[in-house]
CHARMM-style PDB file with segment names, atoms N, HN, CA, C and O in Angstrom:
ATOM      1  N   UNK     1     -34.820  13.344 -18.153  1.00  0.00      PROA
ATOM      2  CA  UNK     1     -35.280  14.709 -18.053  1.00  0.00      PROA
ATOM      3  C   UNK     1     -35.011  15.406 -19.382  1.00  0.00      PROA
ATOM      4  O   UNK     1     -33.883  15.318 -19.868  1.00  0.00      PROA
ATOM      5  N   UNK     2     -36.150  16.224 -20.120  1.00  0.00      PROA
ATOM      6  HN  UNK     2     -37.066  16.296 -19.726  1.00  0.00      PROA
ATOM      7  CA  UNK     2     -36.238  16.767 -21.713  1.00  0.00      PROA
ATOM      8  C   UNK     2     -35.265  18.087 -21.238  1.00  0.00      PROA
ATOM      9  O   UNK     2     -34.819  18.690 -22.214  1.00  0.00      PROA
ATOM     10  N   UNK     3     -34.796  18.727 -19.727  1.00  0.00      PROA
ATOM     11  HN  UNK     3     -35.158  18.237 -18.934  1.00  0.00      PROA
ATOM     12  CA  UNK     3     -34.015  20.058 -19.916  1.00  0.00      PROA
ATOM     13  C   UNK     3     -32.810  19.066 -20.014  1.00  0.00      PROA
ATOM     14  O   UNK     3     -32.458  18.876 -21.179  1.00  0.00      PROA
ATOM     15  N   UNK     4     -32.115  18.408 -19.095  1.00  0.00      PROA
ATOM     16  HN  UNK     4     -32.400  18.562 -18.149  1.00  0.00      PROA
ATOM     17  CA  UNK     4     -30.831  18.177 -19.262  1.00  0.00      PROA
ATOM     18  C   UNK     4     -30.639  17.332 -20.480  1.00  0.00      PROA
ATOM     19  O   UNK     4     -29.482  17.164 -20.864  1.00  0.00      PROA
ATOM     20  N   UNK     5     -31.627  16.778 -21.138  1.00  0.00      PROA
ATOM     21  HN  UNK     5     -32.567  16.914 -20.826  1.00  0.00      PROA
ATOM     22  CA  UNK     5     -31.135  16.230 -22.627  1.00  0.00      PROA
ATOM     23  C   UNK     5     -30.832  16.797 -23.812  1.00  0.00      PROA
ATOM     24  O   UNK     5     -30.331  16.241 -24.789  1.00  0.00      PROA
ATOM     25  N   UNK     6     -31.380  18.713 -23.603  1.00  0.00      PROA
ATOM     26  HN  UNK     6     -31.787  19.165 -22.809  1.00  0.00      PROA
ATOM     27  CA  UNK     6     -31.363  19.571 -24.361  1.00  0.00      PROA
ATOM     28  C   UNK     6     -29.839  20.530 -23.932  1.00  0.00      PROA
ATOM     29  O   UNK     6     -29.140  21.286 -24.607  1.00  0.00      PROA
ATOM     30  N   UNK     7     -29.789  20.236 -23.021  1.00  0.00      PROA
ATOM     31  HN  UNK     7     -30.357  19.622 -22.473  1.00  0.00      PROA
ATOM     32  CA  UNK     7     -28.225  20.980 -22.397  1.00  0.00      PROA
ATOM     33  C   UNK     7     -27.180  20.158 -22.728  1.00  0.00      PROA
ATOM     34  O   UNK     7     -26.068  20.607 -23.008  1.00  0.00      PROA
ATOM     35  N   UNK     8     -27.522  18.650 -22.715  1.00  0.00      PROA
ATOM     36  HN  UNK     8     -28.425  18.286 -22.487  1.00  0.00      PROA
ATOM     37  CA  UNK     8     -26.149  18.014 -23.449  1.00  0.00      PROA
ATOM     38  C   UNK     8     -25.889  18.005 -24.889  1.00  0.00      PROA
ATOM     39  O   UNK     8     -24.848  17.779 -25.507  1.00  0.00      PROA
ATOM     40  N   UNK     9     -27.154  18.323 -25.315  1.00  0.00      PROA
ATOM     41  HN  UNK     9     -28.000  18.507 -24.814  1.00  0.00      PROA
ATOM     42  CA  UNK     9     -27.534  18.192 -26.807  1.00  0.00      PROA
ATOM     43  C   UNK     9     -26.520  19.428 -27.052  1.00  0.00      PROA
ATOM     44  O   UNK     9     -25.478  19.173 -27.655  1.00  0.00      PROA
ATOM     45  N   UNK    10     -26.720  20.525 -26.695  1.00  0.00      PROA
ATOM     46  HN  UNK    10     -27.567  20.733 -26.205  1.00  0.00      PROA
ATOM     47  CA  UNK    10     -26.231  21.864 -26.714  1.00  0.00      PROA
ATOM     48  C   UNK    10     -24.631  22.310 -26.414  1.00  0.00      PROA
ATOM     49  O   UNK    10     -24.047  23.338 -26.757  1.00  0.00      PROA
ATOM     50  N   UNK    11     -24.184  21.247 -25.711  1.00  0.00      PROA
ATOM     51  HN  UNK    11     -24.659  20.412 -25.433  1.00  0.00      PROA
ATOM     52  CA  UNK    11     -22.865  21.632 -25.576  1.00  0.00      PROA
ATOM     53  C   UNK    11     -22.398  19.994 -26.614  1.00  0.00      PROA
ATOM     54  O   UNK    11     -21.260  20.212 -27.028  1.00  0.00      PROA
ATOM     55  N   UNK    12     -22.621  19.315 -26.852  1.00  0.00      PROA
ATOM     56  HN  UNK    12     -23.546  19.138 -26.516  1.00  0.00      PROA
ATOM     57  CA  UNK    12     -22.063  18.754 -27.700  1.00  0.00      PROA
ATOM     58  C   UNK    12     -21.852  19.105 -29.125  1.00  0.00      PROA
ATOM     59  O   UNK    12     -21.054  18.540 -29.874  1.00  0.00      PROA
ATOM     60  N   UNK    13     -23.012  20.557 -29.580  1.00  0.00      PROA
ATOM     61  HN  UNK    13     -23.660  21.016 -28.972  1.00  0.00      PROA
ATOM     62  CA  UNK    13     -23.348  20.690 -30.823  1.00  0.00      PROA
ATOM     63  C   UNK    13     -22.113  21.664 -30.636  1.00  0.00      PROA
ATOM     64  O   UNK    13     -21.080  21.521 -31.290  1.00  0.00      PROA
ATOM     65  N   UNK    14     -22.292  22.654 -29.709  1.00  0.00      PROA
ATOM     66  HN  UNK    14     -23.132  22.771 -29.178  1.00  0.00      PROA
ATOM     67  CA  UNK    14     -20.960  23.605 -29.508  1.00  0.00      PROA
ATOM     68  C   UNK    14     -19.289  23.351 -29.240  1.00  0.00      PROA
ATOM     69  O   UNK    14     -18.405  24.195 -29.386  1.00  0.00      PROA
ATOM     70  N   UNK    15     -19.105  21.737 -28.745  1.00  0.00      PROA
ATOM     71  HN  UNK    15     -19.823  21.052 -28.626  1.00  0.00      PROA
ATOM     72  CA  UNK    15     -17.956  21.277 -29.066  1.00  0.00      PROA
ATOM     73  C   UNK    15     -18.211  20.732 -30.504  1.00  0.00      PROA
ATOM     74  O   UNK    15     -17.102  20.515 -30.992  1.00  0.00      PROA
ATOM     75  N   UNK    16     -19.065  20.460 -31.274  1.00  0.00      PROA
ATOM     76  HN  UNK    16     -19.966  20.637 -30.877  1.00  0.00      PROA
ATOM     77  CA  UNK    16     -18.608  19.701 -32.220  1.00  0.00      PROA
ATOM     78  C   UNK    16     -18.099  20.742 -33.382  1.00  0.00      PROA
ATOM     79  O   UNK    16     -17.166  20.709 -34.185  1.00  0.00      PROA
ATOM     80  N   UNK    17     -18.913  21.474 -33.161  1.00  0.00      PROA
ATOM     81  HN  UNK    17     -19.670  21.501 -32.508  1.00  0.00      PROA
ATOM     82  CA  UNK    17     -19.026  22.588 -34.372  1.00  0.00      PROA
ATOM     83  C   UNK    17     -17.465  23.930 -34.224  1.00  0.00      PROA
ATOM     84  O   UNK    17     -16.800  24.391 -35.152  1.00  0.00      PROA
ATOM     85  N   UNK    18     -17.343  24.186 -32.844  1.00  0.00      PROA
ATOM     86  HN  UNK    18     -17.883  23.811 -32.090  1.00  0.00      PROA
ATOM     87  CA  UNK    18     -16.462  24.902 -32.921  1.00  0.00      PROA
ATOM     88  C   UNK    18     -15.126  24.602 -33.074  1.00  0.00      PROA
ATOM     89  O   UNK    18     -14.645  23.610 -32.527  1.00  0.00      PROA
ATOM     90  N   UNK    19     -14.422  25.407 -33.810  1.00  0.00      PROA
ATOM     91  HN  UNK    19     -14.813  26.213 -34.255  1.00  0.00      PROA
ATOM     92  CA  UNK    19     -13.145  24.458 -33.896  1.00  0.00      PROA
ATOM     93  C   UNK    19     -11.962  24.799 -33.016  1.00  0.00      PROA
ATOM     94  O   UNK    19     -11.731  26.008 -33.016  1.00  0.00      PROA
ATOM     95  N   UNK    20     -11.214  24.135 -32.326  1.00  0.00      PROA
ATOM     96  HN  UNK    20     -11.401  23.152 -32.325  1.00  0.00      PROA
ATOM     97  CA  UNK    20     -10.189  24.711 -31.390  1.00  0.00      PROA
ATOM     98  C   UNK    20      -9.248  25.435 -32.041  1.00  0.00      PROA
ATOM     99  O   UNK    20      -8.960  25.226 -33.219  1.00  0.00      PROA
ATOM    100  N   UNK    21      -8.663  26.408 -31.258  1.00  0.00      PROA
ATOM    101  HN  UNK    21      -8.897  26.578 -30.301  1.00  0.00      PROA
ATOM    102  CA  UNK    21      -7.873  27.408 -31.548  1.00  0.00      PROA
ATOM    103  C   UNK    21      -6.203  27.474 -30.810  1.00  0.00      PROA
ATOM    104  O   UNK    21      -6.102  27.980 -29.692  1.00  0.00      PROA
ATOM    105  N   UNK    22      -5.318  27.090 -31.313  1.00  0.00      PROA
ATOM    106  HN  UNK    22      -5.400  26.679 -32.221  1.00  0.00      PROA
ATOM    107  CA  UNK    22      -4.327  26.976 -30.119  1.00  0.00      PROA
ATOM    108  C   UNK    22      -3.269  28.518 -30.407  1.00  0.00      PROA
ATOM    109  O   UNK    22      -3.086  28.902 -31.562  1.00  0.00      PROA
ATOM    110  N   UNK    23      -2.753  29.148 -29.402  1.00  0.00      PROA
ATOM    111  HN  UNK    23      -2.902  28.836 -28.463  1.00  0.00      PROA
ATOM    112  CA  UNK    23      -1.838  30.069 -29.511  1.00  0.00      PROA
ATOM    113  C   UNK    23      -0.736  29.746 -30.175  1.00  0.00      PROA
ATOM    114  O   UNK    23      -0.604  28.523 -30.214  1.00  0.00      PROA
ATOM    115  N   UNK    24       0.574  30.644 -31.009  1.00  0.00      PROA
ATOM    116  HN  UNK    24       0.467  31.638 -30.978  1.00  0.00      PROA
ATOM    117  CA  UNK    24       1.412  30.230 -31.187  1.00  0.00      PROA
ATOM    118  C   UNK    24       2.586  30.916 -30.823  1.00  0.00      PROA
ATOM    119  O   UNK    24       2.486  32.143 -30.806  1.00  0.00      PROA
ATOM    120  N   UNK    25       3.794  30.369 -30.496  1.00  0.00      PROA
ATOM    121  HN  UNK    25       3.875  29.372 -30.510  1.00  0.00      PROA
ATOM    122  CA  UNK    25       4.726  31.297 -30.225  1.00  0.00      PROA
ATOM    123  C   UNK    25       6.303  31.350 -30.620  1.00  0.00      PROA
ATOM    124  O   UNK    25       7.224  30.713 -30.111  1.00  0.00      PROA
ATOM    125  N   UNK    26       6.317  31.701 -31.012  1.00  0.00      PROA
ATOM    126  HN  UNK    26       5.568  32.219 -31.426  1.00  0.00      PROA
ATOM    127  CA  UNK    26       7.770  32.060 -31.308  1.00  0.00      PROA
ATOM    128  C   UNK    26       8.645  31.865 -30.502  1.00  0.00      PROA
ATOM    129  O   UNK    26       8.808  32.571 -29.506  1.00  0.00      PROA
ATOM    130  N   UNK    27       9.497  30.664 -30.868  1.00  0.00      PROA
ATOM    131  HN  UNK    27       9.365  30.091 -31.676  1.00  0.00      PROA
ATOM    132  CA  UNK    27      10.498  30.554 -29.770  1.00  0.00      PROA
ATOM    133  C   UNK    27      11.695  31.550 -30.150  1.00  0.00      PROA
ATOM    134  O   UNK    27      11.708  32.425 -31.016  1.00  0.00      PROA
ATOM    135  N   UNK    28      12.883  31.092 -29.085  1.00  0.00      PROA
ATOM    136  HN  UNK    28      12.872  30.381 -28.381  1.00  0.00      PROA
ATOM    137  CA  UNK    28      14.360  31.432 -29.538  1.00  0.00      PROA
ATOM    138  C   UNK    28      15.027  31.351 -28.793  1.00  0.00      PROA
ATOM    139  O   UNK    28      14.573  31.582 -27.672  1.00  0.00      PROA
ATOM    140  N   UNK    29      16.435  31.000 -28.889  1.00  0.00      PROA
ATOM    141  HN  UNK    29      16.804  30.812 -29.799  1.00  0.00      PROA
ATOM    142  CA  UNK    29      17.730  30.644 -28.220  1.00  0.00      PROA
ATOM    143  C   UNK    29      18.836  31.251 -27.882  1.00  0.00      PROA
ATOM    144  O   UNK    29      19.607  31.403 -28.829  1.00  0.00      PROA
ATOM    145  N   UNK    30      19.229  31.696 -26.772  1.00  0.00      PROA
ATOM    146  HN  UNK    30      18.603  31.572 -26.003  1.00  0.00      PROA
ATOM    147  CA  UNK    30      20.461  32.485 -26.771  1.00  0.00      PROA
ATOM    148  C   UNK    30      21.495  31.516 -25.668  1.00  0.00      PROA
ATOM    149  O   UNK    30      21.290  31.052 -24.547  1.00  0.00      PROA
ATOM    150  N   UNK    31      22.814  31.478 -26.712  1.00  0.00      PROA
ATOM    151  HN  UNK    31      22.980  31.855 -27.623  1.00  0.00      PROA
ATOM    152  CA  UNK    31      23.834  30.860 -26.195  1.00  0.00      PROA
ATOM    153  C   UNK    31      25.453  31.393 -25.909  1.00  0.00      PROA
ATOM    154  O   UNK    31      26.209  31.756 -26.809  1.00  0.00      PROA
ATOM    155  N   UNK    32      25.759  31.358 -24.626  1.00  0.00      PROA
ATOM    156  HN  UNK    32      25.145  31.063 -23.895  1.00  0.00      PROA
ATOM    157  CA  UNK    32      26.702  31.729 -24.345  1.00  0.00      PROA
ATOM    158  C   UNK    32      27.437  31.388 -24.045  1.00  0.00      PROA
ATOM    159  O   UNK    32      27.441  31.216 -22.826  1.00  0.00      PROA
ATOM    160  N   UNK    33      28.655  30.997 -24.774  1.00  0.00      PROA
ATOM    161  HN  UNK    33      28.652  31.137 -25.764  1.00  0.00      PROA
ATOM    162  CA  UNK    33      30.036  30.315 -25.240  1.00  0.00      PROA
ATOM    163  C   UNK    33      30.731  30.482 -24.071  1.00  0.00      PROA
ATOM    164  O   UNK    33      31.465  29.514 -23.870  1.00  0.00      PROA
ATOM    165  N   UNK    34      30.809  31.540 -23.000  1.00  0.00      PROA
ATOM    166  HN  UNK    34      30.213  32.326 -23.164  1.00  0.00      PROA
ATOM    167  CA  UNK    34      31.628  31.533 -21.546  1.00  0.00      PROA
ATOM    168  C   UNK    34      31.155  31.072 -20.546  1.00  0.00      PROA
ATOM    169  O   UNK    34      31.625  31.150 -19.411  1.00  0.00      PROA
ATOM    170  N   UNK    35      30.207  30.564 -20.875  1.00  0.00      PROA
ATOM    171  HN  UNK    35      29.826  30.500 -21.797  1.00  0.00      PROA
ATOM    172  CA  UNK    35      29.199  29.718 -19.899  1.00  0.00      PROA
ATOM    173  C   UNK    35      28.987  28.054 -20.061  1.00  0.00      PROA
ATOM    174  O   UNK    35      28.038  27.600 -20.700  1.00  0.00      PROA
ATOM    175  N   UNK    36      30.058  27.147 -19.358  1.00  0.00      PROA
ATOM    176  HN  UNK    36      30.829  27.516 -18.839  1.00  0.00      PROA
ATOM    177  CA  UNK    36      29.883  26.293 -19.369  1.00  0.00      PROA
ATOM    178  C   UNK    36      28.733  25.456 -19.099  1.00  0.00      PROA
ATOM    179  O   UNK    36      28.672  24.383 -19.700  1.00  0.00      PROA
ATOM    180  N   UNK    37      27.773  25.787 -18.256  1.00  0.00      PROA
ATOM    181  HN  UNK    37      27.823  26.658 -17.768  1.00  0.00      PROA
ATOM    182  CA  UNK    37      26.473  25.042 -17.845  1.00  0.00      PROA
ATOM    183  C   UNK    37      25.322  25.886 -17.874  1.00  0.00      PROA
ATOM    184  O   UNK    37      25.193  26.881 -17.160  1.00  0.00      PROA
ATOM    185  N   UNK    38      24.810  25.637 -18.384  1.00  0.00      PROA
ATOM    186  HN  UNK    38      24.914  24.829 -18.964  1.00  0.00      PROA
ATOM    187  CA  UNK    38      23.644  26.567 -18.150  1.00  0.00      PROA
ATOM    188  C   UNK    38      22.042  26.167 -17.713  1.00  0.00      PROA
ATOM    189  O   UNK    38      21.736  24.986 -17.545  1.00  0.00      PROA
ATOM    190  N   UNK    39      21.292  27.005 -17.586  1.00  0.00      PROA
ATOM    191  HN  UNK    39      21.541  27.964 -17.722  1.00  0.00      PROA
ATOM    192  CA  UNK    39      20.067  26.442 -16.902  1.00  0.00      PROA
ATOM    193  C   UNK    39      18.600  26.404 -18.008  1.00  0.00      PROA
ATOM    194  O   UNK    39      18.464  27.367 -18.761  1.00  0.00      PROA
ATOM    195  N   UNK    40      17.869  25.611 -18.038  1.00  0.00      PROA
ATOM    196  HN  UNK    40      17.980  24.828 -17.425  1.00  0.00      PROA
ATOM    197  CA  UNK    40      16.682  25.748 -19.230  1.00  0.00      PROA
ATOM    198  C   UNK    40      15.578  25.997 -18.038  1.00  0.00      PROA
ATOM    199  O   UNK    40      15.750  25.554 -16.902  1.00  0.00      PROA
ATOM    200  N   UNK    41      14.566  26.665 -18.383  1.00  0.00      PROA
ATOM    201  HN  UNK    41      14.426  27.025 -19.305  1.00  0.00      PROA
ATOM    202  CA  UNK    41      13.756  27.070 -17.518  1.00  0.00      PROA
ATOM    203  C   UNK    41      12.295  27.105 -18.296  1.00  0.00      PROA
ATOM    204  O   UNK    41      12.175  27.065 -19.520  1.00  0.00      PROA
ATOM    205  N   UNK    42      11.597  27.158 -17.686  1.00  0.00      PROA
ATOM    206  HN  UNK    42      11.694  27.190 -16.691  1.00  0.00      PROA
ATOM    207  CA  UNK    42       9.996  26.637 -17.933  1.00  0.00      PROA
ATOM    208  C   UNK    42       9.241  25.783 -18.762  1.00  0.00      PROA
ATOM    209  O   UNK    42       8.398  25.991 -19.635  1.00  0.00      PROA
ATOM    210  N   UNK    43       9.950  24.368 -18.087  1.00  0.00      PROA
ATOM    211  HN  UNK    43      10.635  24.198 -17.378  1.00  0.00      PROA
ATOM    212  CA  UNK    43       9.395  22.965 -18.557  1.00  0.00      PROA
ATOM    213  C   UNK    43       8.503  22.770 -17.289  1.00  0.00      PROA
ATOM    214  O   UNK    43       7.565  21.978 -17.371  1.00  0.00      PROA
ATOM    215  N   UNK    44       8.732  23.438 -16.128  1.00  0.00      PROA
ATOM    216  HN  UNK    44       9.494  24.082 -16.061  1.00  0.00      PROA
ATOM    217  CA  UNK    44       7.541  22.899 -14.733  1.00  0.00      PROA
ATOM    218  C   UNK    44       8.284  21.779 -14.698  1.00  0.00      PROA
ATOM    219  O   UNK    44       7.442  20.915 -14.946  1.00  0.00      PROA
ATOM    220  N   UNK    45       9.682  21.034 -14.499  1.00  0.00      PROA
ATOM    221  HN  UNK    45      10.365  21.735 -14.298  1.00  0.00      PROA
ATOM    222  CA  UNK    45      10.062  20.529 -14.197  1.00  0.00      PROA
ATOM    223  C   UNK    45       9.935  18.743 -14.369  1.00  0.00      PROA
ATOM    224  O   UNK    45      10.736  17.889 -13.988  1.00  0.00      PROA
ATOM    225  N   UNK    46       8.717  18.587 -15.034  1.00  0.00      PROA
ATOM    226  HN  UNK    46       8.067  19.280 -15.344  1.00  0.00      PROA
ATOM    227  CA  UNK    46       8.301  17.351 -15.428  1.00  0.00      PROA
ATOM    228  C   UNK    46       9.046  16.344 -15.634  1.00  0.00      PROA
ATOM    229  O   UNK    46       8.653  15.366 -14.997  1.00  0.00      PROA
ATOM    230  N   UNK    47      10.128  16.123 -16.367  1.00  0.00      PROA
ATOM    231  HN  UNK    47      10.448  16.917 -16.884  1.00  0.00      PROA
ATOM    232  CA  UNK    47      10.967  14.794 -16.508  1.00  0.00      PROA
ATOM    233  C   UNK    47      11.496  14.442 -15.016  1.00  0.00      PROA
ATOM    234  O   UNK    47      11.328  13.314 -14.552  1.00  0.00      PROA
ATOM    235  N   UNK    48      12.186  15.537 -14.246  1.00  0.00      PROA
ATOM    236  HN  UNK    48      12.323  16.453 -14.622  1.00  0.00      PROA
ATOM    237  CA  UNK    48      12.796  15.290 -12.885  1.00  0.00      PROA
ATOM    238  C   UNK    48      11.962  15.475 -11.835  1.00  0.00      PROA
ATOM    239  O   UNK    48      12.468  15.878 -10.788  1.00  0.00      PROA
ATOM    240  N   UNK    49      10.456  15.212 -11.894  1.00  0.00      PROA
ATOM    241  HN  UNK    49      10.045  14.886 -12.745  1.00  0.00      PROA
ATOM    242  CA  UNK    49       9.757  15.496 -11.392  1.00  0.00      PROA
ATOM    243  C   UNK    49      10.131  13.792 -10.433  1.00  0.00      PROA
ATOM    244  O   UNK    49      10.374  12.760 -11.058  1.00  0.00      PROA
ATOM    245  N   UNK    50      10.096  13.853  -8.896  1.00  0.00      PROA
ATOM    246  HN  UNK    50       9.898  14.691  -8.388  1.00  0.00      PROA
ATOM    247  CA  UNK    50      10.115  12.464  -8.209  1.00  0.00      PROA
ATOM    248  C   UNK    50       9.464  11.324  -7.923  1.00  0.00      PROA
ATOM    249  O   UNK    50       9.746  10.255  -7.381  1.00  0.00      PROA
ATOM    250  N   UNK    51       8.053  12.067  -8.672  1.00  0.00      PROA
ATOM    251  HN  UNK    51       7.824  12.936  -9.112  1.00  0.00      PROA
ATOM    252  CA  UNK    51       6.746  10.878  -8.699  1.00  0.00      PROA
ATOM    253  C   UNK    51       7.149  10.047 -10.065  1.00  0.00      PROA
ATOM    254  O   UNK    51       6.570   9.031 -10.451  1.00  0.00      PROA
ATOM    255  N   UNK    52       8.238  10.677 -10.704  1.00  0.00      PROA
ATOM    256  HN  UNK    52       8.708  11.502 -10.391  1.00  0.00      PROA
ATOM    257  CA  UNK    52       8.384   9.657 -12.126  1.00  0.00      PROA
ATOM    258  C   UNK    52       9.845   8.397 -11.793  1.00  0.00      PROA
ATOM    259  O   UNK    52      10.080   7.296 -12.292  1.00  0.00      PROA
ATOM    260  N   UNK    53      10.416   9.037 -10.966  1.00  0.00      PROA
ATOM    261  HN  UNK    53      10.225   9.931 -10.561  1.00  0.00      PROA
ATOM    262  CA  UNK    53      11.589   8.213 -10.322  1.00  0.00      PROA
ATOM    263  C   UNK    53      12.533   8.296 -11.781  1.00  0.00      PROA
ATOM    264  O   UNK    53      13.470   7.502 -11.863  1.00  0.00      PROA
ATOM    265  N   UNK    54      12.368   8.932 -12.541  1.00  0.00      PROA
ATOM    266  HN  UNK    54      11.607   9.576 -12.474  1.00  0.00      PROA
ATOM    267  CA  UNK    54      13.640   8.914 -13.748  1.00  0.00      PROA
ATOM    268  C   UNK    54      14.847   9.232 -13.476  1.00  0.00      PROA
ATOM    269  O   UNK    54      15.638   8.881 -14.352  1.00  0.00      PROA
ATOM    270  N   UNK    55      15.391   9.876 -12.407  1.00  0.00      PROA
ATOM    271  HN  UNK    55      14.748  10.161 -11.696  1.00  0.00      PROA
ATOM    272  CA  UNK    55      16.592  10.278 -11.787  1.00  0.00      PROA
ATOM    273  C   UNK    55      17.369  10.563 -12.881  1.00  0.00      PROA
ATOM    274  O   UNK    55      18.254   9.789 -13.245  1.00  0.00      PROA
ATOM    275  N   UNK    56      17.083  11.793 -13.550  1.00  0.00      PROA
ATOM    276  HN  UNK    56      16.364  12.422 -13.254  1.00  0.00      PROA
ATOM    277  CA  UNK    56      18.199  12.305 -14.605  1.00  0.00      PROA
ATOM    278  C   UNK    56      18.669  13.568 -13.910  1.00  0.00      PROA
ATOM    279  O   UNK    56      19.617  14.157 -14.429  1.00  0.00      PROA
ATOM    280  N   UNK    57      18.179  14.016 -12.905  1.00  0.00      PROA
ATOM    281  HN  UNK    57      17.409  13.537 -12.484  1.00  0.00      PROA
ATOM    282  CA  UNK    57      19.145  15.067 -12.287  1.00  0.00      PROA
ATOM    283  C   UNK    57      19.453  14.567 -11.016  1.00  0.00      PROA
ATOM    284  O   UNK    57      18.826  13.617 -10.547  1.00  0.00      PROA
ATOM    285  N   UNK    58      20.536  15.226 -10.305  1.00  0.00      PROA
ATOM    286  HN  UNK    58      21.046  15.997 -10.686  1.00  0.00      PROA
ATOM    287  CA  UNK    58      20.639  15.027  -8.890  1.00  0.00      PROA
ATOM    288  C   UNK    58      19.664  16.178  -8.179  1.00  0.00      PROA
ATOM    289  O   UNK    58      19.241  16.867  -9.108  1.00  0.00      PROA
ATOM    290  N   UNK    59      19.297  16.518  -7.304  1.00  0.00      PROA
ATOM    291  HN  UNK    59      19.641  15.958  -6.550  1.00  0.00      PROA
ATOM    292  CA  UNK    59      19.403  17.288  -6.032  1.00  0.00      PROA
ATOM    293  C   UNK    59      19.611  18.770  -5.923  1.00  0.00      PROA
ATOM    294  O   UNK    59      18.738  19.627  -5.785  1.00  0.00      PROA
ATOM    295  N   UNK    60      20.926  18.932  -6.010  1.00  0.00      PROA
ATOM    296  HN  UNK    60      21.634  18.235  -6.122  1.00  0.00      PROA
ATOM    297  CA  UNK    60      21.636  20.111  -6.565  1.00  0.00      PROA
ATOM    298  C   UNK    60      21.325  20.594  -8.308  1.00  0.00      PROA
ATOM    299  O   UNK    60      21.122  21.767  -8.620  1.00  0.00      PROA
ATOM    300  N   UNK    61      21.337  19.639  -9.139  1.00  0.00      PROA
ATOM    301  HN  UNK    61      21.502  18.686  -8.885  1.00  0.00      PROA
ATOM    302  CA  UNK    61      21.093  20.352 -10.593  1.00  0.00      PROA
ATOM    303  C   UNK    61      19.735  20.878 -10.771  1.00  0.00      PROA
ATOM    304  OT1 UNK    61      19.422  21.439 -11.821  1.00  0.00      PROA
TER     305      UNK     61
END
């Protein structure tokens, strides 16, 4: 079909040509010396995630 060969034509020219753009952000760290353990927060949990079976945390951590 000459439409859908012109629609792939069209988004391939528009991925090829445009160039991706990624955000950037500024991290930073705050550490507190009276605080023996502390918690890291927004990884989405991925390494201890249970479909990977890596068992680097328990349960409780």
């Amino acid at each position: 079909n000459r439409f859908l060969s012109l629609v792939f034509l069209s988004i391939a020219t528009i991925l090829t040509f445009n160039p991706v753009q990624a955000a950037t952000k500024t991290a930073s760290v705050r550490i507190d010396s009276t605080i023996k353990h502390q918690r890291i927060t927004g990884f989405g949990g991925f390494v201890c995630s249970p479909q990977f079976g890596y068992n680097h945390m328990s349960e409780t951590e």
